[in-house]
LUMZA-782094 format. One record per residue: residue in three letters; x, y, z of N, C-alpha, C in turn. Coordinates in steps of 0.1 Angstrom, whole numbers, padded with zeros to 4 digits, always signed. Layout:
residues N
ALAXYZXYZXYZ;...
end
This chain:
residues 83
UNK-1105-0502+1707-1108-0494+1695-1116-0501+1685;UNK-1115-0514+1684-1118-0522+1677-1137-0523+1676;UNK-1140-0524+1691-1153-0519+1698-1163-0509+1690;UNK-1152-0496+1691-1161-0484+1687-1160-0487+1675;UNK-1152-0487+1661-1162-0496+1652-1171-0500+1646;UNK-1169-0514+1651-1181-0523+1655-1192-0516+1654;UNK-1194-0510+1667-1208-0500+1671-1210-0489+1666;UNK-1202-0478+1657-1205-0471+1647-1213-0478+1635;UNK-1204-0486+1629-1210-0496+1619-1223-0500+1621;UNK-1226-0504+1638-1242-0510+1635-1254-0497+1638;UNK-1247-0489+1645-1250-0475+1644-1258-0468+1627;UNK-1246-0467+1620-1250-0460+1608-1257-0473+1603;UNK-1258-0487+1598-1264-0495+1592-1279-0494+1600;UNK-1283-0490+1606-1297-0489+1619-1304-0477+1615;UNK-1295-0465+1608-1297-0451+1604-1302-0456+1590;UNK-1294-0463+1584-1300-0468+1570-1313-0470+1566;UNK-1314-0478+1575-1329-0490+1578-1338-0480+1574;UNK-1332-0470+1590-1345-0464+1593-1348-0456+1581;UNK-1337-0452+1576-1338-0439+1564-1345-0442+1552;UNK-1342-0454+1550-1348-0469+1537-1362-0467+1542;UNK-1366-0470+1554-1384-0472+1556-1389-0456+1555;UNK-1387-0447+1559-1394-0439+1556-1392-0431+1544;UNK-1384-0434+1533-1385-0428+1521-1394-0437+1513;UNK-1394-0453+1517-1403-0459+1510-1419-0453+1518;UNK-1420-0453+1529-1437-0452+1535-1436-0435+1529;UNK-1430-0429+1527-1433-0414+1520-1435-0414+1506;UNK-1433-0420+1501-1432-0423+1481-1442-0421+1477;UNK-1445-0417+1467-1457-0413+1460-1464-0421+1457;UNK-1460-0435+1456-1471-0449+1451-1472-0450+1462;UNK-1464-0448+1472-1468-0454+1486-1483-0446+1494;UNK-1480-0433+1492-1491-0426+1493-1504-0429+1488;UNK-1502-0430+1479-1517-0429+1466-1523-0440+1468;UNK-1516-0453+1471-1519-0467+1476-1527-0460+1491;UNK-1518-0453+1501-1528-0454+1514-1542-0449+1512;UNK-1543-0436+1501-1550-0429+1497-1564-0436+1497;UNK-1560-0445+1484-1568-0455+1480-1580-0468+1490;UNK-1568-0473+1501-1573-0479+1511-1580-0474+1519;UNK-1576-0461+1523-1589-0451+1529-1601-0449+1520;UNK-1598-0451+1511-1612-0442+1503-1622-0457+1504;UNK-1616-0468+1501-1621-0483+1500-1628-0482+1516;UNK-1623-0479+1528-1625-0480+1535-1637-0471+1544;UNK-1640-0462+1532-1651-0450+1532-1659-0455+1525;UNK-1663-0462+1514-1670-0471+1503-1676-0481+1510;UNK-1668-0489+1522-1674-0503+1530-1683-0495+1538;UNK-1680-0488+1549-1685-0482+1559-1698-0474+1552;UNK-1699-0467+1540-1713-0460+1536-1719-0478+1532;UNK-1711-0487+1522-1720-0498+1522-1730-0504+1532;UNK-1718-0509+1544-1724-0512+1555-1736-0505+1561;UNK-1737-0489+1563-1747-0485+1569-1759-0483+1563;UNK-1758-0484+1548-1769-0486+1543-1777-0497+1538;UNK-1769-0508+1537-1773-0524+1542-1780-0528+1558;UNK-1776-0519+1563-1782-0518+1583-1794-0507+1584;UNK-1792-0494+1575-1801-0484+1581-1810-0481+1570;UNK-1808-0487+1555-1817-0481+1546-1809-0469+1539;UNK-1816-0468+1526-1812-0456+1519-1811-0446+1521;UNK-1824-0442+1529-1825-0426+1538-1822-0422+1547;UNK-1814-0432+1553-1812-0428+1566-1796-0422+1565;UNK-1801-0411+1575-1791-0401+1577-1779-0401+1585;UNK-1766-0404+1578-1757-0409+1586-1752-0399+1597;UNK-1756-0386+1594-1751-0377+1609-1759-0379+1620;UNK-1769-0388+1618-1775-0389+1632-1768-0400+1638;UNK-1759-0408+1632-1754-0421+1639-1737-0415+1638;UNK-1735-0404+1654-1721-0407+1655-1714-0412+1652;UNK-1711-0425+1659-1698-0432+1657-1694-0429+1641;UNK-1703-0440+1633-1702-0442+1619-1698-0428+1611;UNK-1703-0418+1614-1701-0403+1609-1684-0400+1612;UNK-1684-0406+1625-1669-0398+1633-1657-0406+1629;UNK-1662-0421+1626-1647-0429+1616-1648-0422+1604;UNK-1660-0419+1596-1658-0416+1584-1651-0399+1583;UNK-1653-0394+1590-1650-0380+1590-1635-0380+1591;UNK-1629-0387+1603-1615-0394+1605-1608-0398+1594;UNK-1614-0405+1588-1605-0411+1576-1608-0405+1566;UNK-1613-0394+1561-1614-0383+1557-1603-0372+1555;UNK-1601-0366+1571-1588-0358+1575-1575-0366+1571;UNK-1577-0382+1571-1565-0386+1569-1558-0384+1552;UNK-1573-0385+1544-1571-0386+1529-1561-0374+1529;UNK-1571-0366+1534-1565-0348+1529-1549-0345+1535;UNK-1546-0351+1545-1536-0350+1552-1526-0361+1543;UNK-1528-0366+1535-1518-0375+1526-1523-0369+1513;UNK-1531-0362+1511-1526-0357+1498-1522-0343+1497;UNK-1517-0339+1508-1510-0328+1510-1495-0332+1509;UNK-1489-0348+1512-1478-0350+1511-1473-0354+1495;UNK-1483-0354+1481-1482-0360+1471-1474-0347+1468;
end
């Protein structure tokens, strides 16, 4: 008996954890922080291609570069739908 317990106890303390991490990765600073790194992360990547391709050049002709930025894009809007 002593057993079951035991393994309840580490049971619900494991439920805690997990309940603790995703109320913190859901939080509103937590958000606005990812928010932020994405957008930083949209700011390097237009840097970058314009440092490589020039001022005029047109980023929808270069896939890839277009298809991360578009990505992390969906991601902004999809986290500020959770604010």
């Amino acid at each position: 008996m002593n057993e079951i317990g035991i393994i309840a106890s580490v049971i619900a303390a494991i439920a805690a954890i997990i309940t603790l991490i995703f109320t913190i990765r859901n939080s509103k600073g937590n958000v606005i922080k990812r928010i932020e790194r994405k957008q930083r992360e949209i700011r390097e990547l237009d840097n970058q291609f314009v440092r490589t391709y020039g001022l005029n050049a047109n980023m929808r002709m270069h896939y890839p570069t277009q298809e991360k930025k578009d990505k992390l894009e969906a991601e902004i809007n999809e986290l500020r739908k959770k604010i």
